[in-house]
C-alpha positions as CSV (number, residue, x, y, z in Angstrom):
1,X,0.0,0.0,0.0
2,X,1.2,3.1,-1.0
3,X,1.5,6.7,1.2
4,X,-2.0,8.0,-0.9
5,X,-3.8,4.8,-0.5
6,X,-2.6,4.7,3.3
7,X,-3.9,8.1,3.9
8,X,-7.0,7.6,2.0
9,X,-7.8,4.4,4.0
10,X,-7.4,6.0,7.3
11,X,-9.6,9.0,6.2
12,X,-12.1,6.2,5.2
13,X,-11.9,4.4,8.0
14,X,-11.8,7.5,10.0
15,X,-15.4,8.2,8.6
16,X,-16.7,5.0,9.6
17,X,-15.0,5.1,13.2
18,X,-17.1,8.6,13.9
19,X,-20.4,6.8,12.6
20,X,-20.0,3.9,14.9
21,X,-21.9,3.2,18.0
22,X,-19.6,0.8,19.3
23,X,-16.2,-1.0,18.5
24,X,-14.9,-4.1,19.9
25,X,-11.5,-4.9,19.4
26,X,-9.9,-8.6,19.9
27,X,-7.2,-10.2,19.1
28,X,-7.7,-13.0,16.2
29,X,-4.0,-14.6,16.5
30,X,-3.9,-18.5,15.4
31,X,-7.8,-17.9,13.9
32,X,-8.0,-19.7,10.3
33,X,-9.2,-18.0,7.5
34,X,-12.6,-20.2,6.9
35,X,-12.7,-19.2,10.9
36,X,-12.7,-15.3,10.4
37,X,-14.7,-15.6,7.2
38,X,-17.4,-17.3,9.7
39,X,-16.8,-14.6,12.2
40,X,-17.1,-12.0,9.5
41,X,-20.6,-13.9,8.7
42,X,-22.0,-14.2,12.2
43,X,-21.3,-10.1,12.7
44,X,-22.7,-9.2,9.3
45,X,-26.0,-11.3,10.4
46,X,-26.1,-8.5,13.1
47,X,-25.3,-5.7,10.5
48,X,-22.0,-4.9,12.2
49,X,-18.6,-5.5,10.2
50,X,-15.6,-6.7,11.2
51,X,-11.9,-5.5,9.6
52,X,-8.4,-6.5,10.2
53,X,-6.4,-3.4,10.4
54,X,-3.0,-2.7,11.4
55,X,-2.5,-1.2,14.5
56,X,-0.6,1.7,13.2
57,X,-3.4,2.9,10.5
58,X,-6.1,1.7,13.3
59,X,-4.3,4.3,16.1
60,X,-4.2,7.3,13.3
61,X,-7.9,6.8,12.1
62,X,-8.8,6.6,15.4
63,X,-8.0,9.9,16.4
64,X,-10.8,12.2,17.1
65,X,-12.9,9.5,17.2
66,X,-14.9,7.3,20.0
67,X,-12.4,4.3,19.5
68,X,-9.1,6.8,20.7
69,X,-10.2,5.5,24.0
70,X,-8.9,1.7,23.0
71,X,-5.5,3.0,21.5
72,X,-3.6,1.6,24.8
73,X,-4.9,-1.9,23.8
74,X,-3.6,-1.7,19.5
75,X,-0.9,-4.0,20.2
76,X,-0.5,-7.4,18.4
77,X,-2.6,-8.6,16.0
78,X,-5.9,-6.9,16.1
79,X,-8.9,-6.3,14.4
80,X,-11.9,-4.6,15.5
81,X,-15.7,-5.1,15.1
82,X,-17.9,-1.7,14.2
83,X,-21.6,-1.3,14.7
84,X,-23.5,1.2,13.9
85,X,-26.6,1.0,15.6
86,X,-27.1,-1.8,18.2
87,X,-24.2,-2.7,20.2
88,X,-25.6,-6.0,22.1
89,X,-26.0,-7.8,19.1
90,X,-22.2,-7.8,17.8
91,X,-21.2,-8.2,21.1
92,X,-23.0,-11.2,21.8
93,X,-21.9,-12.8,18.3
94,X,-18.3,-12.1,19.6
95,X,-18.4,-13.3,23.0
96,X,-20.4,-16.8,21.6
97,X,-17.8,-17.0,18.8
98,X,-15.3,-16.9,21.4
99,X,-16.4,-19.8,23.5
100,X,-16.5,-22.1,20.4
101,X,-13.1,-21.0,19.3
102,X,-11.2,-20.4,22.2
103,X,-8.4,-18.8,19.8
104,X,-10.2,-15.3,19.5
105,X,-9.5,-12.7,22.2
106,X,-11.6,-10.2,23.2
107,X,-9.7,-7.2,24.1
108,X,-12.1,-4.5,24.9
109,X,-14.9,-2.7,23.2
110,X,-16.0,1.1,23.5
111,X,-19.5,2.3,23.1
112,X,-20.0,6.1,22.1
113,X,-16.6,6.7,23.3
114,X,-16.7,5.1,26.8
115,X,-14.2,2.3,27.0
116,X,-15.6,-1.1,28.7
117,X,-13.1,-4.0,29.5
118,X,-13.3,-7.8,28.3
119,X,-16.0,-8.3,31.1
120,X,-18.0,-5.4,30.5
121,X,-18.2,-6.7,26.7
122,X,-19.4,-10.0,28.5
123,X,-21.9,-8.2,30.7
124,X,-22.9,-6.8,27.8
125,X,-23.7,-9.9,25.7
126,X,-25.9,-10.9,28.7
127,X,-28.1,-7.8,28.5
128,X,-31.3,-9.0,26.2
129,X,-31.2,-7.5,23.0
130,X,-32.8,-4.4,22.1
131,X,-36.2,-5.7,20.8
132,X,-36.8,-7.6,24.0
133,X,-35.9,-4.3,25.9
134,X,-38.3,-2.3,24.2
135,X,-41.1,-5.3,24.6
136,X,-40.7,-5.5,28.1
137,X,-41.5,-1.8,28.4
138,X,-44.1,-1.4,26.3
139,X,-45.6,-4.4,28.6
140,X,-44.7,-2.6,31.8
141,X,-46.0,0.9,30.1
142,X,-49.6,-1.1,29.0
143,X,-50.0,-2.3,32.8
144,X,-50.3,0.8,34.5
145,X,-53.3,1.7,32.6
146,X,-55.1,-1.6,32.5
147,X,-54.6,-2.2,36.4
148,X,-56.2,1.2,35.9
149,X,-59.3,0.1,34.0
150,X,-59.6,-3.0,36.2
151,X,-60.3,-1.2,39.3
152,X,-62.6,1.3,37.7
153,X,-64.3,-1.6,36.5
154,X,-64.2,-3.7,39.7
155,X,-66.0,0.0,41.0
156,X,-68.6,0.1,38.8
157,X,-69.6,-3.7,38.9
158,X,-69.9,-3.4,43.0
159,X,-72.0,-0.5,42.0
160,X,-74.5,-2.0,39.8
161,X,-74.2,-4.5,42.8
162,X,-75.3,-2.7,45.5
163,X,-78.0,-0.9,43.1
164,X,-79.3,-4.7,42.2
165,X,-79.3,-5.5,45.7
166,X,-81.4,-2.3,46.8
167,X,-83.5,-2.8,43.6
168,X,-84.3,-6.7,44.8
169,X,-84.8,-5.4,48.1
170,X,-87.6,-2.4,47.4
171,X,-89.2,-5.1,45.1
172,X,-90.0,-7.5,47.8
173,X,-91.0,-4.9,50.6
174,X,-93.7,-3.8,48.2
């Protein structure tokens, strides 16, 4: 690679590191090729993507960027995972893919610009994913107001109850 294409793949890549939400970084020494290439798969299924970058061109793109807070870890081989919109997800995929091939490292992640170690990327993949999130609030949200409805309804049944009752009771007095 020449000096233009370097510079034009780190202002590329620069781009991309400003747009993501989250990056993971890990450390893929000893991974096969087929082995990344399903690693690259399972990330893409979870629209992040997944580059091996050298640590040098990594460190200058990163600059500026959310990611600057990983540069102490861009030692090695290392390549990072970027996602754009819903960090669980890829981090999940990672942490998985790392218990089936013991070879890939996770190093750390950052999400908008906060660092998190190798167990905070683990904590993360325990957190349910987004969808379920938002489905268990909407179900908390829609409980308040139908616990509401219920006991206005349990109100107005014991008042057609006790209206009965007075009704049954003036009908046999007469």
């Amino acid at each position: 690679m020449n000096r233009d294409e370097k510079v034009s793949f780190i202002d590329h890549l620069h781009g991309r590191l400003e747009k993501a939400q989250g990056a993971f970084l890990v450390d893929y020494q000893g991974l096969s090729v087929g082995e990344l290439n399903r690693l690259r798969g399972e990330l893409r299924k979870v629209n992040a993507e997944f580059e091996v970058v050298k640590n040098r061109l990594l460190k200058l793109a990163s600059q500026g960027t959310g990611t600057e807070a990983m540069i102490d870890q861009m030692r090695g081989p290392s390549a990072i995972a970027l996602t754009y919109e819903n960090v669980v997800s890829p981090a999940k995929a990672l942490v998985d893919f790392a218990k089936e091939v013991k070879k890939l490292k996770i190093k750390m992640g950052q999400i908008s610009g906060r660092a998190i170690t190798e167990d905070g990327v683990r904590n993360l993949a325990a957190l349910p994913s987004r969808d379920v999130l938002l489905a268990q609030t909407l179900s908390v949200m829609q409980a308040v107001p139908t616990s509401f409805v219920r006991a206005l309804s349990g109100v107005l049944t014991n008042l057609m109850n006790v209206l009965r009752a007075i009704r049954e009771q003036k009908e046999t007095s007469q």
